[in-house]
C-alpha positions in Angstrom: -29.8 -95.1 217.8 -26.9 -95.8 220.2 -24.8 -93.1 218.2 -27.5 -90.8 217.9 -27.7 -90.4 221.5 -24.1 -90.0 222.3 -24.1 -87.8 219.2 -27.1 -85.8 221.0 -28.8 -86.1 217.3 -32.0 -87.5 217.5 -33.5 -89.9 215.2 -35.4 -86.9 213.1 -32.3 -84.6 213.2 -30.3 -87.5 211.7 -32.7 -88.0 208.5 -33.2 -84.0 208.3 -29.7 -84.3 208.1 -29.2 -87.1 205.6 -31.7 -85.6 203.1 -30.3 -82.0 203.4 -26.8 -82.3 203.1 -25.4 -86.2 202.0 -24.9 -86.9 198.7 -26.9 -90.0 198.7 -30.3 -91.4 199.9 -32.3 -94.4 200.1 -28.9 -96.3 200.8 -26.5 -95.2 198.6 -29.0 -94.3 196.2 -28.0 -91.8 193.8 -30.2 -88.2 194.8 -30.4 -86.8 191.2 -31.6 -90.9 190.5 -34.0 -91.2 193.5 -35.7 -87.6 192.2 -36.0 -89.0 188.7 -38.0 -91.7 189.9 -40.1 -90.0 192.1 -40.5 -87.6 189.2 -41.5 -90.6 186.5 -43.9 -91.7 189.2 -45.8 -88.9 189.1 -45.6 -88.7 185.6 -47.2 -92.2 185.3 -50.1 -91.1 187.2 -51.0 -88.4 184.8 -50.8 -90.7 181.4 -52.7 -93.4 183.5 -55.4 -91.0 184.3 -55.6 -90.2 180.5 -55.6 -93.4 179.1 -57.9 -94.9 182.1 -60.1 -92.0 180.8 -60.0 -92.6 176.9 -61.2 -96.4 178.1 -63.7 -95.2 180.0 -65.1 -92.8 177.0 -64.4 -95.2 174.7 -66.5 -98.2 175.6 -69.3 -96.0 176.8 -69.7 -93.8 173.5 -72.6 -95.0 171.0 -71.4 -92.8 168.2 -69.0 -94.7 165.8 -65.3 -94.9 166.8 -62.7 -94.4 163.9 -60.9 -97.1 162.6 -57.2 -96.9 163.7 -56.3 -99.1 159.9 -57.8 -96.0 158.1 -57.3 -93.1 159.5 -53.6 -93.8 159.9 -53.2 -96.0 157.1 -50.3 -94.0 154.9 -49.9 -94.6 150.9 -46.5 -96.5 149.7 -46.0 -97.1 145.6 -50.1 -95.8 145.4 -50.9 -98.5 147.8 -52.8 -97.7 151.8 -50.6 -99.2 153.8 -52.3 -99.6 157.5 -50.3 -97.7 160.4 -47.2 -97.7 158.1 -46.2 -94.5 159.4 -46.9 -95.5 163.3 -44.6 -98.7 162.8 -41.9 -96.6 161.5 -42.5 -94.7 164.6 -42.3 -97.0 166.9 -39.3 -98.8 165.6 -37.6 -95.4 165.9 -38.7 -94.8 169.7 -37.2 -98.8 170.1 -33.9 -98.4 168.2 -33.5 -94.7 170.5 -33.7 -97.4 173.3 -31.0 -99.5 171.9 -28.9 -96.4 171.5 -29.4 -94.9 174.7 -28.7 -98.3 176.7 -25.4 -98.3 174.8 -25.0 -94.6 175.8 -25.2 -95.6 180.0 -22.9 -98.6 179.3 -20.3 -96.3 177.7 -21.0 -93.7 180.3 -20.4 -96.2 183.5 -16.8 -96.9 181.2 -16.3 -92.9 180.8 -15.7 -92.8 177.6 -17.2 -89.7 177.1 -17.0 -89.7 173.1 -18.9 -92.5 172.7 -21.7 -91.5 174.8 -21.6 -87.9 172.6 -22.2 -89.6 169.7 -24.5 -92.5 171.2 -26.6 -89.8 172.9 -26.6 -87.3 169.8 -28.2 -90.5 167.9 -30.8 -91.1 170.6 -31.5 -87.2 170.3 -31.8 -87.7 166.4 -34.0 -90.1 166.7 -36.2 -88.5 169.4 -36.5 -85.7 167.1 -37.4 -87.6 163.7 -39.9 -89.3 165.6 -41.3 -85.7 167.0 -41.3 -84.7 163.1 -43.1 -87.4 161.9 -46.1 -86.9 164.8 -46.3 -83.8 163.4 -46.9 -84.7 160.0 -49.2 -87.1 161.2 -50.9 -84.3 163.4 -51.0 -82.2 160.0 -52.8 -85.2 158.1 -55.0 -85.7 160.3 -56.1 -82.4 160.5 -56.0 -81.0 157.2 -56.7 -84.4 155.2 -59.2 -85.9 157.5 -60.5 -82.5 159.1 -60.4 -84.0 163.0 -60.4 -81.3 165.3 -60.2 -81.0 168.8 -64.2 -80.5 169.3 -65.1 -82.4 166.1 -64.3 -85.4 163.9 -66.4 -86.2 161.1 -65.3 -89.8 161.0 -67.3 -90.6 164.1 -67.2 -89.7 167.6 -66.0 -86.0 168.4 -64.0 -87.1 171.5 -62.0 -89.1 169.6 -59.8 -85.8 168.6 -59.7 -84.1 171.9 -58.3 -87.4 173.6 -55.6 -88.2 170.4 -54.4 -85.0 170.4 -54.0 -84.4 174.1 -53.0 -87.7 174.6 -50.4 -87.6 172.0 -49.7 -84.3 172.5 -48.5 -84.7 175.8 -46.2 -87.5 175.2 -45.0 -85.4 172.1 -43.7 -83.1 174.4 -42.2 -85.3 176.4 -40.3 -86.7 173.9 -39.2 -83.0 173.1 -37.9 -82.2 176.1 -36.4 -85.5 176.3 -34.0 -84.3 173.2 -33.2 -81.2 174.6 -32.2 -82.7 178.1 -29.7 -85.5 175.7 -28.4 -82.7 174.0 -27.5 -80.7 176.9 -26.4 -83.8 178.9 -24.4 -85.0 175.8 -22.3 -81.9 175.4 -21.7 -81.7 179.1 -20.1 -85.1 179.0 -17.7 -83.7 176.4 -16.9 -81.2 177.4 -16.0 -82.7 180.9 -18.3 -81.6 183.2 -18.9 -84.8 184.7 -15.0 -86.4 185.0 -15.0 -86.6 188.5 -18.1 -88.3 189.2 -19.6 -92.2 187.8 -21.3 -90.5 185.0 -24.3 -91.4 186.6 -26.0 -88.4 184.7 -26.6 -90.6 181.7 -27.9 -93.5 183.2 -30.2 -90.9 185.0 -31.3 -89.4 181.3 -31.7 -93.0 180.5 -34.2 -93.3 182.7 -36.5 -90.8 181.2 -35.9 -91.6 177.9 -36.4 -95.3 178.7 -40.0 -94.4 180.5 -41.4 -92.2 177.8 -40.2 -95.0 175.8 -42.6 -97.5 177.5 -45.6 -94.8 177.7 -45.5 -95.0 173.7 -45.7 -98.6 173.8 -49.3 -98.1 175.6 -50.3 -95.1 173.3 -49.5 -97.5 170.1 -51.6 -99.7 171.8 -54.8 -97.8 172.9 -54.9 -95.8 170.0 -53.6 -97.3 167.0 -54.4 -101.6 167.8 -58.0 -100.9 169.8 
């Protein structure tokens, strides 16, 4: 405050100040970091508000709910096999994890090839498991007939919320392999030598949070 006033800066000209032209905020926090998270909170609240939603519809419907072991149950050697296809899913989304952990660690070392190729895998990944919710979308909807406004399983919501639900996080995901690719080739390519490579660990944190939303989705819709 003391420097402030000699400064003739008061204390509202000084954080004007610090948010508009420093390179860091929130103590040497990161700004492109400090925007991801206020951008992932935000995020949160949407999925929370559709999943709090899917509860609420859920335990109060009286028509017959589909059961999560047959409609996603997936035939291997002529055999169902319950939520084969989801599994394979969600060990893709874990092993992305795993690669794009690898990818920040390499990146805080700048060795920028490794985090190409450990962010092109994470990217491959992302968009295998994208391919595979659209064959499952396609399944659903031209095997089991489920619509948005219908499902003749059971209860018609049960579409509208898997697919919006779903859908949403699908697109996440998407944009989540575009932003790695970009990233990725920008890290080769140099653009990001003279700084900590905190870019990746920023992309991390995306990836890592639509990571953890699929844990919940796996567990709403295909364990309940």
């Amino acid at each position: 405050m003391a420097e402030a006033a000699q400064t003739g800066q008061g204390p509202l000209t000084t954080i004007v100040d610090d948010w508009s032209s420093d390179v860091t905020t929130f103590k040497a926090v990161p700004w492109g970091k400090a925007m991801m998270w206020i951008f992932l909170l935000s995020d949160t609240f949407i999925f929370t508000s559709f999943l709090v939603s899917y509860m609420a519809v859920r335990m109060t419907q009286t028509d017959a709910w589909p059961e999560p072991s047959a409609v996603f149950s997936l035939e291997a050697f002529g055999t169902p096999v319950p939520l084969l296809l989801i599994a394979i899913m969600t060990f893709i989304l874990i092993t992305s994890s795993g690669t794009m952990a690898m990818a920040v660690n390499m990146g805080y070392r700048k060795r920028k090839v490794a985090v190409f190729w450990l962010m092109f895998a994470t990217a491959l990944l992302g968009a295998s498991f994208v391919g595979m919710q659209a064959f499952e979308w396609t399944k659903l909807i031209t095997d089991e007939g489920v619509r948005a406004w219908q499902n003749p399983m059971g209860a018609p919501q049960f579409g509208s919320f898997f697919f919006m639900i779903t859908g949403f996080h699908g697109l996440h995901v998407s944009a989540g392999v575009v932003y790695l690719l970009i990233v990725a080739i920008r890290v080769l390519r140099g653009r990001y030598d003279n700084t900590s490579f905190e870019i990746v660990e920023i992309t991390g944190l995306y990836w890592h949070f639509v990571d953890l939303v699929w844990v919940f989705i796996f567990a709403f819709f295909y364990l309940w």
